[in-house]
gemmi code that builds the backbone of each chain (N, CA, C; Angstrom):
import gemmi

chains = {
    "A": [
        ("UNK", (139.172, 66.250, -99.965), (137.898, 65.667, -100.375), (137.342, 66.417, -101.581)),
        ("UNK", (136.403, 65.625, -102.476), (136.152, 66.293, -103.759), (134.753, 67.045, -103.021)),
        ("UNK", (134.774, 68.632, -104.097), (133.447, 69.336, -104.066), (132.442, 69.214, -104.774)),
        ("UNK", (131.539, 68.633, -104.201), (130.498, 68.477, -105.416), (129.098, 69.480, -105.242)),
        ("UNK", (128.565, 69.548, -106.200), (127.996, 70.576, -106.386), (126.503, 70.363, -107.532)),
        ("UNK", (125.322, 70.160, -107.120), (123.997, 69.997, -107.617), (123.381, 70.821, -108.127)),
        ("UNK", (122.898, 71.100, -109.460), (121.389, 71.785, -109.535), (120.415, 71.105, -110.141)),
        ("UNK", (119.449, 71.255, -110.106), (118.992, 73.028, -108.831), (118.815, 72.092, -108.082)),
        ("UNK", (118.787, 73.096, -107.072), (118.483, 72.903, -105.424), (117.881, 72.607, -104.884)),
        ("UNK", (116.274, 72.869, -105.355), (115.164, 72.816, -105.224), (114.628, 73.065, -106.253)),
        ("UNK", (113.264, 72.008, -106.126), (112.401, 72.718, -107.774), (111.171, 71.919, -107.102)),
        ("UNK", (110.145, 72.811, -107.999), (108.437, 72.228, -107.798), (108.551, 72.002, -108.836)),
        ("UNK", (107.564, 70.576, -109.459), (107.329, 70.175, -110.746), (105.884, 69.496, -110.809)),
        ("UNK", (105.193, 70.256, -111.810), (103.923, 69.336, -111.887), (103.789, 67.549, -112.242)),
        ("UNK", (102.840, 67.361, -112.065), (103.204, 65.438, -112.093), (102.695, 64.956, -113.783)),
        ("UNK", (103.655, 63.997, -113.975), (103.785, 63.905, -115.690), (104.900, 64.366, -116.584)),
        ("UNK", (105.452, 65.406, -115.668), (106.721, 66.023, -116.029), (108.108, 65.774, -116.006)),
        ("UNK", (109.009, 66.120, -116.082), (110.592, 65.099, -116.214), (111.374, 66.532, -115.508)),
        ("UNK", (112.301, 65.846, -114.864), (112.929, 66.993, -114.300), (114.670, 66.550, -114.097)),
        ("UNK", (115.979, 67.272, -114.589), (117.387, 66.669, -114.959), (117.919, 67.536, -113.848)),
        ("UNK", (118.546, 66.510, -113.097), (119.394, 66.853, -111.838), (121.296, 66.921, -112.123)),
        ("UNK", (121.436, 67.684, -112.146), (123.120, 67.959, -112.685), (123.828, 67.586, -111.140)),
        ("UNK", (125.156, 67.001, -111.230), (125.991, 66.648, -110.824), (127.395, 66.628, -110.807)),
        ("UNK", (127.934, 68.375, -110.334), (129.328, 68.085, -111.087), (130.170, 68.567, -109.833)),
        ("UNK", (131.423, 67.556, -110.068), (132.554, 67.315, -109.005), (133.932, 67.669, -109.697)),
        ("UNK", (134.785, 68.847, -108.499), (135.695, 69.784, -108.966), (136.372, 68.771, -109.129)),
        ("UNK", (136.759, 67.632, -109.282), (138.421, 66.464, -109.263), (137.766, 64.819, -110.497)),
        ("UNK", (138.639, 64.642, -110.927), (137.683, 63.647, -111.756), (138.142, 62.181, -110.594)),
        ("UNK", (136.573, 61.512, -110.329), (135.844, 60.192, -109.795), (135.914, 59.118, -110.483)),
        ("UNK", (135.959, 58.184, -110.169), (135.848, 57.296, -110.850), (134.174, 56.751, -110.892)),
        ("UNK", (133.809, 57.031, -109.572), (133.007, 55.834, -109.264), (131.552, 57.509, -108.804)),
        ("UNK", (130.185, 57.392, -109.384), (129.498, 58.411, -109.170), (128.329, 57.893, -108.540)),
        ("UNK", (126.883, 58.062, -107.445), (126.596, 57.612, -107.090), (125.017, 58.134, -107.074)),
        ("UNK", (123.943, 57.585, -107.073), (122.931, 58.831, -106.847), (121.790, 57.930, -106.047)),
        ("UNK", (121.457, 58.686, -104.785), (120.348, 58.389, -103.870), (119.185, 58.735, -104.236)),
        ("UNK", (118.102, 58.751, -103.114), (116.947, 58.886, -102.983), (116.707, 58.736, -101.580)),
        ("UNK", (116.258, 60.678, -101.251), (116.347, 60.371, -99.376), (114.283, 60.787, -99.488)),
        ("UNK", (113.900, 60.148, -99.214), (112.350, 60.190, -99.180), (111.627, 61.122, -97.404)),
        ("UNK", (111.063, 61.543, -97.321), (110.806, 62.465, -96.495), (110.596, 61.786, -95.222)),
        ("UNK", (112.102, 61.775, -94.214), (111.895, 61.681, -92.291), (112.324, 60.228, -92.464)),
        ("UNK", (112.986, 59.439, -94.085), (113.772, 58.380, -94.371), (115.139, 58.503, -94.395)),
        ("UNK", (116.156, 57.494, -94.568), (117.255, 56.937, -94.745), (117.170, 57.115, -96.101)),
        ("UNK", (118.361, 56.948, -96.896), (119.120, 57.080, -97.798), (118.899, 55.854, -98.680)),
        ("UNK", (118.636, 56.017, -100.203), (118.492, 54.567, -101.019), (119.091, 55.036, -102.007)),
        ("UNK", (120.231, 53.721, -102.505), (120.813, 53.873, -103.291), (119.739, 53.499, -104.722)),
        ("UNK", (120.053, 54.596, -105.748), (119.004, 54.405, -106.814), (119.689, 53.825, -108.063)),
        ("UNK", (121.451, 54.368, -108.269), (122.532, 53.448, -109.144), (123.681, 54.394, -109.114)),
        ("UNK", (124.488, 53.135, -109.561), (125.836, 53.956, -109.565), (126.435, 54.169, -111.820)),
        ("UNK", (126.797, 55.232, -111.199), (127.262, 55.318, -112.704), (128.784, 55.597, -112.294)),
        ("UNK", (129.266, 55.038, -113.895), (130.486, 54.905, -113.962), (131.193, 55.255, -115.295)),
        ("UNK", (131.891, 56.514, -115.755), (132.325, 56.744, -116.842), (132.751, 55.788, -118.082)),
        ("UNK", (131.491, 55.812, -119.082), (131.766, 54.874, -119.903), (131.263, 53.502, -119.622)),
        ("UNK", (130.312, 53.470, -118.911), (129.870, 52.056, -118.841), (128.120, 52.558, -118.680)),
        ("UNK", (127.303, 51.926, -119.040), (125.899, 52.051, -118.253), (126.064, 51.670, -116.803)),
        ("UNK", (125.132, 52.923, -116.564), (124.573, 52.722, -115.049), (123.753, 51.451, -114.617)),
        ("UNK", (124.201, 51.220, -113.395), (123.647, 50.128, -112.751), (122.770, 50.598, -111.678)),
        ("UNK", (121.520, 49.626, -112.040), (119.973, 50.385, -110.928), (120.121, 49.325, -109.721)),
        ("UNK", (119.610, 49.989, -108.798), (119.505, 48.759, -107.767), (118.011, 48.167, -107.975)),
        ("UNK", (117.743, 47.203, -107.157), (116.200, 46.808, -107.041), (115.127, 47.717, -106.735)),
        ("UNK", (114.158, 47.620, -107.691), (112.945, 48.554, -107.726), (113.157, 49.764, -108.555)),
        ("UNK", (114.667, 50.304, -109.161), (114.794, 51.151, -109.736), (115.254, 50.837, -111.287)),
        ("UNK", (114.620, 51.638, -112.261), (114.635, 51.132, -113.553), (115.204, 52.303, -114.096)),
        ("UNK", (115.667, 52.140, -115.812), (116.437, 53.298, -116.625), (115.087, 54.180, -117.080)),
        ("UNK", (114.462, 53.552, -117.088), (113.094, 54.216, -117.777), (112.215, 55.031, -116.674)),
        ("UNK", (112.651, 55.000, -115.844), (111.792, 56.027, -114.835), (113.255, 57.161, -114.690)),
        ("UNK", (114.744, 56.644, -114.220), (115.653, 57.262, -113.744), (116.826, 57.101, -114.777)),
        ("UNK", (116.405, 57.738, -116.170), (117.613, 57.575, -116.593), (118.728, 58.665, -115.991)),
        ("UNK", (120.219, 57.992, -116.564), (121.299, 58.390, -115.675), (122.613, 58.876, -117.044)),
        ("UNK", (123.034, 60.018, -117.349), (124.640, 60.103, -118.196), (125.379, 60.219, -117.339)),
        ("UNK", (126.556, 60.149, -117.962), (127.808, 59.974, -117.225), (128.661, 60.406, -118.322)),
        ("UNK", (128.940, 61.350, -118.674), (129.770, 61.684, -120.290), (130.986, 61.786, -119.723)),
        ("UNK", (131.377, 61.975, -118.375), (133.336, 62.233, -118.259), (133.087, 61.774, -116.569)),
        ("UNK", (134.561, 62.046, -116.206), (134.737, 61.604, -115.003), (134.175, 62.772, -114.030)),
        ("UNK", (133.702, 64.083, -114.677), (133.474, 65.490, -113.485), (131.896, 65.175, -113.836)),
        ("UNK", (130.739, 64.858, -114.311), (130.220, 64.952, -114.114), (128.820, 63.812, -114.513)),
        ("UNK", (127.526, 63.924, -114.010), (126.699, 63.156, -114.066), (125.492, 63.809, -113.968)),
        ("UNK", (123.985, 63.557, -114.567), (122.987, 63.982, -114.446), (122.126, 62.333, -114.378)),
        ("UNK", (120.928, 63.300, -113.296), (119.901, 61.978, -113.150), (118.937, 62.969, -113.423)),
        ("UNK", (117.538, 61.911, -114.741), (116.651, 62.441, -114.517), (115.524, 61.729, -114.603)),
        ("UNK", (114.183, 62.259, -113.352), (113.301, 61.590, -113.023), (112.494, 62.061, -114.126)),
        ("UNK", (111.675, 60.581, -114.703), (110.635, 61.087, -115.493), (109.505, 61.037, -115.085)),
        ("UNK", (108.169, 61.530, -115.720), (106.979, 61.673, -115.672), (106.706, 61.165, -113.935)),
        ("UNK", (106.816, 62.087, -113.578), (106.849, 62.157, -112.302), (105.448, 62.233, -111.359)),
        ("UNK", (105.511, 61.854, -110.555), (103.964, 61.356, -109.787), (103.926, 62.052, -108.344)),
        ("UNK", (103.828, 62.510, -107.363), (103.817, 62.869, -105.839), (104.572, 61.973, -105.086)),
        ("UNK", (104.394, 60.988, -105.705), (105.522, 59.581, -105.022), (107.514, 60.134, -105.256)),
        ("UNK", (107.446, 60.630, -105.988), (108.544, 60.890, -106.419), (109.426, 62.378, -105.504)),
        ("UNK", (108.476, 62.617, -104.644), (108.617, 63.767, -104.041), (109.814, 63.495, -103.119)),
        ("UNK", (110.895, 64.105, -103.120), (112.184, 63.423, -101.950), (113.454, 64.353, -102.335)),
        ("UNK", (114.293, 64.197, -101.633), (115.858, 64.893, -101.585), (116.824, 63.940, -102.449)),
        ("UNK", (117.264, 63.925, -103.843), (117.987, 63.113, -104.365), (119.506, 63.646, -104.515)),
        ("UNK", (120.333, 62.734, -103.707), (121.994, 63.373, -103.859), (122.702, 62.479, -104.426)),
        ("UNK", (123.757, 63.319, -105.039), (124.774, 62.756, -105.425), (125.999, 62.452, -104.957)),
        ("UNK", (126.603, 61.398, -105.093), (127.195, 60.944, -104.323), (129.312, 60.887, -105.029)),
        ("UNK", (130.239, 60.475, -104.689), (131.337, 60.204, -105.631), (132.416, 59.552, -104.547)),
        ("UNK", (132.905, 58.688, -105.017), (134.167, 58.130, -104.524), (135.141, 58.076, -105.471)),
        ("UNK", (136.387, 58.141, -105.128), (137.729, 58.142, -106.061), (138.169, 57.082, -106.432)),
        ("UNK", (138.397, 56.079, -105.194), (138.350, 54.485, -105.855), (138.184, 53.842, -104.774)),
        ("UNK", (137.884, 52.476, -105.306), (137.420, 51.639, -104.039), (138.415, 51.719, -102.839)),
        ("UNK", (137.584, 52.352, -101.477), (138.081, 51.814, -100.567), (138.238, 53.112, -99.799)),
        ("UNK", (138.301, 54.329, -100.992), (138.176, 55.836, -100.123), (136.586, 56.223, -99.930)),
        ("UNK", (136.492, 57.329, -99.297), (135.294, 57.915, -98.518), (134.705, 58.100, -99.591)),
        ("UNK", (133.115, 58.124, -99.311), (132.275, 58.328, -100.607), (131.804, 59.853, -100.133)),
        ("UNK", (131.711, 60.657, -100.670), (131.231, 62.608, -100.370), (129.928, 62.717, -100.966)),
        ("UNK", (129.051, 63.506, -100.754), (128.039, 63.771, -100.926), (127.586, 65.321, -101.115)),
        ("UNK", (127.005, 65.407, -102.351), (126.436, 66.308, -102.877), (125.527, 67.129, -102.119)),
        ("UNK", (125.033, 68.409, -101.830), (124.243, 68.886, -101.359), (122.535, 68.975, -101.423)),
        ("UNK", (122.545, 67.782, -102.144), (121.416, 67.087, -102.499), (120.289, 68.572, -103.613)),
        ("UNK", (119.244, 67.753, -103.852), (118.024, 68.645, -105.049), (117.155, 67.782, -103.891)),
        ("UNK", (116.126, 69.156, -103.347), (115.150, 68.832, -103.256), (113.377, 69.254, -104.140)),
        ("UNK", (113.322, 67.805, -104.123), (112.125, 67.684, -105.472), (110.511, 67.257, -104.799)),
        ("UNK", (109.721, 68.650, -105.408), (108.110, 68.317, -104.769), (107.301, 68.429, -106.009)),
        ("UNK", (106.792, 67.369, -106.106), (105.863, 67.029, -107.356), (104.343, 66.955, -106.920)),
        ("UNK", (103.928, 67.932, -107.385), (102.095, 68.109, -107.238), (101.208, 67.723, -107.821)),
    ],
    "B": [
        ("UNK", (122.457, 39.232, -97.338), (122.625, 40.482, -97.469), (123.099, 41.538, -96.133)),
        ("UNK", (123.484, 42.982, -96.886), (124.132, 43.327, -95.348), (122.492, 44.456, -94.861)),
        ("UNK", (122.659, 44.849, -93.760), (121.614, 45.323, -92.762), (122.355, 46.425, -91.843)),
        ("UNK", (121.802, 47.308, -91.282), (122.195, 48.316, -90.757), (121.222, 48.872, -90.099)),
        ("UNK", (121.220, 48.707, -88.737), (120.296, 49.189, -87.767), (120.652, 49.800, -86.297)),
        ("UNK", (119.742, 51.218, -86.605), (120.100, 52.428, -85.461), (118.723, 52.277, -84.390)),
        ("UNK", (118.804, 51.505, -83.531), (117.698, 51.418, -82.692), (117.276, 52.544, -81.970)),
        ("UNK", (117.658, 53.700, -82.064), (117.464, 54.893, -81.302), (116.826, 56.354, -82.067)),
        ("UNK", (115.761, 56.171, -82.464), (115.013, 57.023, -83.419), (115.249, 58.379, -82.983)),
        ("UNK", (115.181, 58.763, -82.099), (115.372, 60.286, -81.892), (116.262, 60.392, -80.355)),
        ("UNK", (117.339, 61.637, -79.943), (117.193, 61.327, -78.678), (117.726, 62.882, -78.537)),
        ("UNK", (118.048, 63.059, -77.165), (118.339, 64.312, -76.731), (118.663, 64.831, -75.460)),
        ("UNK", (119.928, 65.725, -75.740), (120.764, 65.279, -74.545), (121.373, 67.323, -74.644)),
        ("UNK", (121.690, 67.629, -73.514), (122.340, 68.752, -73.068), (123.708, 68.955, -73.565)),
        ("UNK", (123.807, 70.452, -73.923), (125.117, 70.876, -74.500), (125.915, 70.464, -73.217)),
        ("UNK", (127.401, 70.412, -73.452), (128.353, 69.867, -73.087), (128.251, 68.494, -72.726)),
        ("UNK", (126.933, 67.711, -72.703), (127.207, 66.279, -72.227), (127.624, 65.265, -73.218)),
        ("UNK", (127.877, 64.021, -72.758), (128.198, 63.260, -73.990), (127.276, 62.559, -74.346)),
        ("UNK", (126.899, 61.907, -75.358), (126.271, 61.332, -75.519), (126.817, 59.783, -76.611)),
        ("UNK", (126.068, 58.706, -76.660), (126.285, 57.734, -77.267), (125.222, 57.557, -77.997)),
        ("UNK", (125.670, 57.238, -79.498), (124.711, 56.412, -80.797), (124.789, 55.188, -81.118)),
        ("UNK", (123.769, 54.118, -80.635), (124.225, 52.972, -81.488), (123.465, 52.587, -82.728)),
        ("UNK", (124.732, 51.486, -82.868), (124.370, 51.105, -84.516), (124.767, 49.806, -84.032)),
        ("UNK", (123.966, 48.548, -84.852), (124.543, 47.007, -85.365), (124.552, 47.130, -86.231)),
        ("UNK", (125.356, 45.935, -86.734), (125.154, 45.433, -88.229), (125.198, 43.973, -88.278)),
        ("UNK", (124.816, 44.074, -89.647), (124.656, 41.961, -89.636), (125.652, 41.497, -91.362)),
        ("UNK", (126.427, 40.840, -91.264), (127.686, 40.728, -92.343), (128.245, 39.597, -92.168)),
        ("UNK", (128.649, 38.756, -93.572), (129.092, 37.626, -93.280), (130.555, 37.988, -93.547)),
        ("UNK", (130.572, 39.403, -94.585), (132.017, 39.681, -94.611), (133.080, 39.626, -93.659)),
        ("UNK", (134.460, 39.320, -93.983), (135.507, 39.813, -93.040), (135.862, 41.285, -92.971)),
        ("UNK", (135.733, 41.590, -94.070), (136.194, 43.683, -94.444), (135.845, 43.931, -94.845)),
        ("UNK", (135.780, 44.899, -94.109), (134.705, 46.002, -94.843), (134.844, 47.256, -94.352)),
        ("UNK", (134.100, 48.392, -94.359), (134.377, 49.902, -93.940), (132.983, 50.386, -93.062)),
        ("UNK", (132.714, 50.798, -91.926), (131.831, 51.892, -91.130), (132.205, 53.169, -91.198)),
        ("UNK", (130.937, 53.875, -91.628), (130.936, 54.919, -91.253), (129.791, 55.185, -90.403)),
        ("UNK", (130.060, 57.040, -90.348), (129.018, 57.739, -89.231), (129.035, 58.956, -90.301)),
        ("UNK", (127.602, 59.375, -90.788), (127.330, 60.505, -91.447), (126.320, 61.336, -90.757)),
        ("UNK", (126.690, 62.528, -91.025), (125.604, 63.492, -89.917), (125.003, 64.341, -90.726)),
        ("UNK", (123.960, 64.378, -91.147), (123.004, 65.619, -91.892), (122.642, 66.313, -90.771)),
        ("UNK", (122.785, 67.440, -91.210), (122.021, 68.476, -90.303), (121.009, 69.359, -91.237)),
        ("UNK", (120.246, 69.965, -91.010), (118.574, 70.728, -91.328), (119.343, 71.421, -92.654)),
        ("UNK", (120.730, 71.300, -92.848), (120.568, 72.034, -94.419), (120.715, 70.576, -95.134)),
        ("UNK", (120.667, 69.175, -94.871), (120.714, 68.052, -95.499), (121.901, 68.198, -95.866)),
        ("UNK", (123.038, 68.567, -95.837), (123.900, 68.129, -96.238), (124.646, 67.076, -95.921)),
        ("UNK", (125.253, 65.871, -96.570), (125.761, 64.630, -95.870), (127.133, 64.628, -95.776)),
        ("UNK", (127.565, 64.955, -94.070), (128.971, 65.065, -93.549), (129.259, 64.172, -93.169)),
        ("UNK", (130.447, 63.628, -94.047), (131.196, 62.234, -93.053), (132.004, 63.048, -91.752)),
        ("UNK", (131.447, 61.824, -90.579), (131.770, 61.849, -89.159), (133.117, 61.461, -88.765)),
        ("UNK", (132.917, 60.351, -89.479), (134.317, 59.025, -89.032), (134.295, 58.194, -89.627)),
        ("UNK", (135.268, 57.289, -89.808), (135.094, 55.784, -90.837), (136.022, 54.927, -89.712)),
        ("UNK", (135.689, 53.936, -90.231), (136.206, 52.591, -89.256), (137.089, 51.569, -90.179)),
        ("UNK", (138.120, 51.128, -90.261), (138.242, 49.628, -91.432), (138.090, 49.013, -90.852)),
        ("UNK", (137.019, 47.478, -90.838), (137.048, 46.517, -90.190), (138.547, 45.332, -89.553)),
        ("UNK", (139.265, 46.004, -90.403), (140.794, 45.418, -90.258), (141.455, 45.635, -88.751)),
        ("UNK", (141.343, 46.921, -88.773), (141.847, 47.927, -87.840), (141.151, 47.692, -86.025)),
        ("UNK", (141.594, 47.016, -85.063), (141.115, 46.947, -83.775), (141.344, 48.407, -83.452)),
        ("UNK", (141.916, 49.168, -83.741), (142.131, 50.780, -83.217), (140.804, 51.197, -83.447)),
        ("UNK", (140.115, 51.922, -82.136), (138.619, 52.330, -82.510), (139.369, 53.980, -82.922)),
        ("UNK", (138.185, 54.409, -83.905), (138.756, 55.383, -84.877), (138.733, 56.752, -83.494)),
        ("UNK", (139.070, 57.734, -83.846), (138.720, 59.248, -82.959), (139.053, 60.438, -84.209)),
        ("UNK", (137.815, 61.180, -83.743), (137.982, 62.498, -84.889), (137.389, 63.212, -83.590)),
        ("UNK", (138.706, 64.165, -83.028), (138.468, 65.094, -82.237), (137.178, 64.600, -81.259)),
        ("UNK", (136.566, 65.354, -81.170), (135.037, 64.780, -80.096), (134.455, 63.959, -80.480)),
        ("UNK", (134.541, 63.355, -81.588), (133.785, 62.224, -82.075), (134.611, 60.625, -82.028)),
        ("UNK", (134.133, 59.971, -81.339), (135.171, 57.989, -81.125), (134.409, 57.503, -81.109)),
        ("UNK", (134.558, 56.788, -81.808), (133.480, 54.949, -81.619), (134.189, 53.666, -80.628)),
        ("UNK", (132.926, 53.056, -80.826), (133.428, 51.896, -80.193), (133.320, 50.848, -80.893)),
        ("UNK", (134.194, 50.346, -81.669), (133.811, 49.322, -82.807), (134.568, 47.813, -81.982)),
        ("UNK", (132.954, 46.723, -82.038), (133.178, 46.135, -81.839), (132.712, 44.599, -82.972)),
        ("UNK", (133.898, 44.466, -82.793), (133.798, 43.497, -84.050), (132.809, 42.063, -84.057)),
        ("UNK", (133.693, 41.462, -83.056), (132.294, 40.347, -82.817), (130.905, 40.526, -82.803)),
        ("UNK", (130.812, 41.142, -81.952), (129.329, 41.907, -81.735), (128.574, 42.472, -82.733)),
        ("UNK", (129.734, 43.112, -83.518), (129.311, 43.600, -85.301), (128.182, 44.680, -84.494)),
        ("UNK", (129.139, 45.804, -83.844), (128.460, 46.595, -83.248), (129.358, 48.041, -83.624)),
        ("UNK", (128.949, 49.177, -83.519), (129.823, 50.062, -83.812), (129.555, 51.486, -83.222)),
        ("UNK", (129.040, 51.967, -81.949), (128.475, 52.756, -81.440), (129.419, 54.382, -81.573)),
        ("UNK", (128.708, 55.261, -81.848), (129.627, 56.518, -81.830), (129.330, 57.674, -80.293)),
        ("UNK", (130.432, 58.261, -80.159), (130.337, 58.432, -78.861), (130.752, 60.501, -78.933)),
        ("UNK", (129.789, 61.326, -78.564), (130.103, 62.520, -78.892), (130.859, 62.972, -77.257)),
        ("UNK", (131.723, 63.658, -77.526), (131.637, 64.283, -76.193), (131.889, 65.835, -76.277)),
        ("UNK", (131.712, 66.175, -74.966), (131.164, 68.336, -74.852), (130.594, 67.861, -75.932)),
        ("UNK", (129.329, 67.595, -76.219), (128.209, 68.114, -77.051), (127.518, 69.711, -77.405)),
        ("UNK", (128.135, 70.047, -78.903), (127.857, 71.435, -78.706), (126.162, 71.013, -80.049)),
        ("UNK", (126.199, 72.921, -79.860), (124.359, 73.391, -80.182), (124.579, 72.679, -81.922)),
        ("UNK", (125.889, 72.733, -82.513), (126.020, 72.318, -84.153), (126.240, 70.855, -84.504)),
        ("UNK", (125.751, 70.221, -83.117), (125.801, 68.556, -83.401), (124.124, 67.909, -83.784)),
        ("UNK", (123.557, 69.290, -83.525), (122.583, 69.236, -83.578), (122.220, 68.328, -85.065)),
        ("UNK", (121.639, 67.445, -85.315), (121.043, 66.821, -86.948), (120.735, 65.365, -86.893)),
        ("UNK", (120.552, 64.728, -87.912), (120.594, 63.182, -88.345), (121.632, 62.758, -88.505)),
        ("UNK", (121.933, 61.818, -87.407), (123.336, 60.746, -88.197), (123.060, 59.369, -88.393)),
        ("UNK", (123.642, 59.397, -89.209), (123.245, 57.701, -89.955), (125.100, 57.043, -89.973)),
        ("UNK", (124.269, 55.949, -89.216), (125.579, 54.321, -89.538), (125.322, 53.823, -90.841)),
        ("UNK", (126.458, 53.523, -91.180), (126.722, 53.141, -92.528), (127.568, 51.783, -92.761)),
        ("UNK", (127.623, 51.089, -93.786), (128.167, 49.999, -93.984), (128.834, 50.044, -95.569)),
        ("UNK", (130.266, 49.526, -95.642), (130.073, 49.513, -96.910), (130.810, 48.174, -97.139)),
        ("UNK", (131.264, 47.176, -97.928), (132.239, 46.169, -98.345), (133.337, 46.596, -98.819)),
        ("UNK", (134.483, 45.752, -98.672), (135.589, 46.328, -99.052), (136.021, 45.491, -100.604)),
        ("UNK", (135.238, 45.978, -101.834), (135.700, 45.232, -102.601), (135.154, 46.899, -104.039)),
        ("UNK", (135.656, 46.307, -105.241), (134.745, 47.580, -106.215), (133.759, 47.832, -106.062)),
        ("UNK", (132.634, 47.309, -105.826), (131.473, 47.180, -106.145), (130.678, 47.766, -104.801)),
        ("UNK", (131.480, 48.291, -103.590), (131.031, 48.341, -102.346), (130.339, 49.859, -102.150)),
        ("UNK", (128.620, 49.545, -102.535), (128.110, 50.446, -102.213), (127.661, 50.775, -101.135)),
        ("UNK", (127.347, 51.818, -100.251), (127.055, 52.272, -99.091), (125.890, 51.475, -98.507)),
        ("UNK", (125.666, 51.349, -97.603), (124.316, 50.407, -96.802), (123.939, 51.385, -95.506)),
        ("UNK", (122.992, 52.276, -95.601), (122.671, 53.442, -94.611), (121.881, 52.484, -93.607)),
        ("UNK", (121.876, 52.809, -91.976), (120.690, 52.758, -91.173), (119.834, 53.718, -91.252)),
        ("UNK", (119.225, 53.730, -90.727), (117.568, 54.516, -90.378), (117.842, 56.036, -90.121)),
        ("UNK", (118.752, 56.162, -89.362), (119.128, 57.132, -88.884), (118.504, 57.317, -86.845)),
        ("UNK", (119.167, 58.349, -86.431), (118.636, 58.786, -85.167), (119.122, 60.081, -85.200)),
        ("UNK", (118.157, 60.743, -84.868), (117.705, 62.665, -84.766), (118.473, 62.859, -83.335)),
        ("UNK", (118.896, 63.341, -83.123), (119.983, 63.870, -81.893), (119.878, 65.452, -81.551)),
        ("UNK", (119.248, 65.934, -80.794), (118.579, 66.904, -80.592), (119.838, 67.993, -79.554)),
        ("UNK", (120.666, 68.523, -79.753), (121.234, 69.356, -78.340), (121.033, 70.278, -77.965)),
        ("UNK", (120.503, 70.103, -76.502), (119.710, 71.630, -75.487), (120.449, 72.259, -75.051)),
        ("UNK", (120.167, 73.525, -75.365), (121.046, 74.464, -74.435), (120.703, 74.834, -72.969)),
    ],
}
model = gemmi.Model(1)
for chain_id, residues in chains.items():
    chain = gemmi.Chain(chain_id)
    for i, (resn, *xyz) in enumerate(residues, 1):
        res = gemmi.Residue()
        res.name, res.seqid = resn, gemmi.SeqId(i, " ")
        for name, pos in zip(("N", "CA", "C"), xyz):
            atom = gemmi.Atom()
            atom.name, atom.element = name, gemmi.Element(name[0])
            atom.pos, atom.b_iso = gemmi.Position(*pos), 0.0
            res.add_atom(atom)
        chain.add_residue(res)
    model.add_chain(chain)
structure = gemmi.Structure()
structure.add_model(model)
structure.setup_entities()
């Protein structure tokens, strides 16, 4: 299984502020993934990125709040902008190799915005 | 659309006993993939087990077997000797079996083990 590996870990950020979540996996992915676990919630997919293509948002999630790179197959950054208390949650990253194998999960960033 | 629901919000059960998690789901697909992911208090997300909907063999990973039932579009996971490190959140999962098949989490249920 691939290792993936987040920073930071944790961070406080005042609200208005932008904050870049790194994402990098020891084996190159094809397929990269990034949640949003909101506090004593389930897991929401926020988009998947894919080397060389724009990221795809799901519903309710836009490029302009969550933009997303994807410059190679090891790695990916998401970052939340101008950020509000709403935004406060555990965001992980996610990776599968190709359709149909296990998707692994990052040790997530947890993010508190004041 | 697909749906994924853990009717059992929290529960809690004694080391060495077994215990059962359920999960439904609702899918018009024929294939597709289940899983069982378990966070525990450092959040990290551990796959449990996976299922192929193809496959009538219900899956087993050591103490951990489901009961996947297809019609029913039911997929319950079943711990047994429940030890103190099962302790966390596990979430049923759904995914499609095609490129595009992103994960579909339930709610989760908190699974508490007493010593």
């Amino acid at each position: 299984s691939a290792v993936i590996s987040q920073k930071p870990s944790r961070d406080i950020c005042q609200r208005g502020t932008s904050l870049t979540i790194q994402c990098q996996v020891d084996s190159q992915v094809t397929m990269m993934f990034w949640y949003r676990q909101q506090p004593g919630q389930s897991l929401t997919l926020i988009a998947t990125a894919n080397q060389g293509s724009e990221a795809t948002y799901e519903s309710g999630f836009v490029i302009d709040k969550f933009p997303i790179s994807r410059p190679n197959l090891t790695f990916s950054t998401l970052t939340v902008s101008n950020m509000s208390p709403e935004d406060s949650s555990i965001y992980l990253c996610s990776t599968r190799q190709s359709e149909g194998e296990t998707q692994y999960f990052g040790p997530g960033t947890r993010l508190l915005v004041l | 659309a697909q749906t994924v629901t853990q009717s059992q919000p929290e529960m809690s059960v004694q080391e060495a006993e077994t215990v059962t998690l359920s999960c439904t789901y609702d899918t018009s697909e024929n294939n597709y993939y289940l899983f069982w992911y378990k966070q525990p208090p450092s959040r990290q997300m551990i796959l449990v087990i996976r299922q192929e909907a193809y496959k009538q063999q219900n899956a087993t990973e050591n103490r951990f077997s489901v009961n996947f039932q297809k019609a029913a579009k039911s997929f319950s996971l079943k711990i047994s000797d429940s030890q103190l490190g099962d302790t966390a959140m596990y979430f049923c999962a759904f995914s499609r079996m095609n490129r595009d098949d992103k994960i579909i989490f339930g709610k989760g249920t908190r699974l508490h083990i007493l010593p």
